[in-house]
N, C-alpha and C positions, 0 to 999 in steps of 0.2 A: 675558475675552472680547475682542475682537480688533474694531476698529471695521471699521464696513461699507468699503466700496470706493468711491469719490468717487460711479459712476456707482449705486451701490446705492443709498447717501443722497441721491441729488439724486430716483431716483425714489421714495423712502420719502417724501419731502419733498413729493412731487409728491400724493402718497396722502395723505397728511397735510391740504392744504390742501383737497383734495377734499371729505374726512370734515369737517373743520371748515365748509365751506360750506351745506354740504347742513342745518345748523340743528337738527338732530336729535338731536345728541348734548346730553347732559344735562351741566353745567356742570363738574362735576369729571373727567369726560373728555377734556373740553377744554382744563381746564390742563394736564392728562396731557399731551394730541398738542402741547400749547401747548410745552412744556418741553422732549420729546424735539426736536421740530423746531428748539427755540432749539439744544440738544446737535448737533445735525445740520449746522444752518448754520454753527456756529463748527468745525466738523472741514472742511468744505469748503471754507471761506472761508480756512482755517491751511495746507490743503493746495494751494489755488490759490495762497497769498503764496508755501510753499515752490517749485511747478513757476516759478510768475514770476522765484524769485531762480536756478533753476538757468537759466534762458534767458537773462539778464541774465549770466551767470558764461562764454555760448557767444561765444569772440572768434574773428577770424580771426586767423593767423601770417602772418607776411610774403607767403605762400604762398597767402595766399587762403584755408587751409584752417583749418576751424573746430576749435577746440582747447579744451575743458572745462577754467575753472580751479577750483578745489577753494574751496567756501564756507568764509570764516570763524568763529569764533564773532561776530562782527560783525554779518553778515551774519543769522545768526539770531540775532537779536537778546539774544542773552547777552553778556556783557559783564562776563570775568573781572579786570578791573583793582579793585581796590579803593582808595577817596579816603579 
């Protein structure tokens, strides 16, 4: 299965905190929406740090004009060296 879409989760996220409000739901539900939401906020939170590092990656060339450099594994925090 294929995660939702930033904008899908943030409004799943948005339903989520609604239902959890409203005091109605019975305790084991709640860890339910408790849980997916935590799954929800860490893909959205992985997917903002990803657009953040392509934006940090947009330079200008001498030319003024902006040029995409190609992310590291550095960059995503992998770190193929071994000590």
């Amino acid at each position: 299965m294929r995660p939702p879409s930033f904008e899908d989760a943030i409004q799943r996220l948005e339903e989520i905190v609604e239902l959890m409000e409203t005091g109605e739901l019975p305790l084991e539900s709640l860890l339910q929406r408790f849980e997916e939401g935590s799954r929800l906020l860490r893909s959205c939170q992985q997917r903002l740090a990803e657009a953040e590092l392509k934006i940090q990656r947009l330079e200008k060339d001498l030319a003024g004009d902006p040029v995409a450099r190609p992310m590291d594994e550095e960059d995503l925090g992998t770190d193929t060296t071994t000590t």
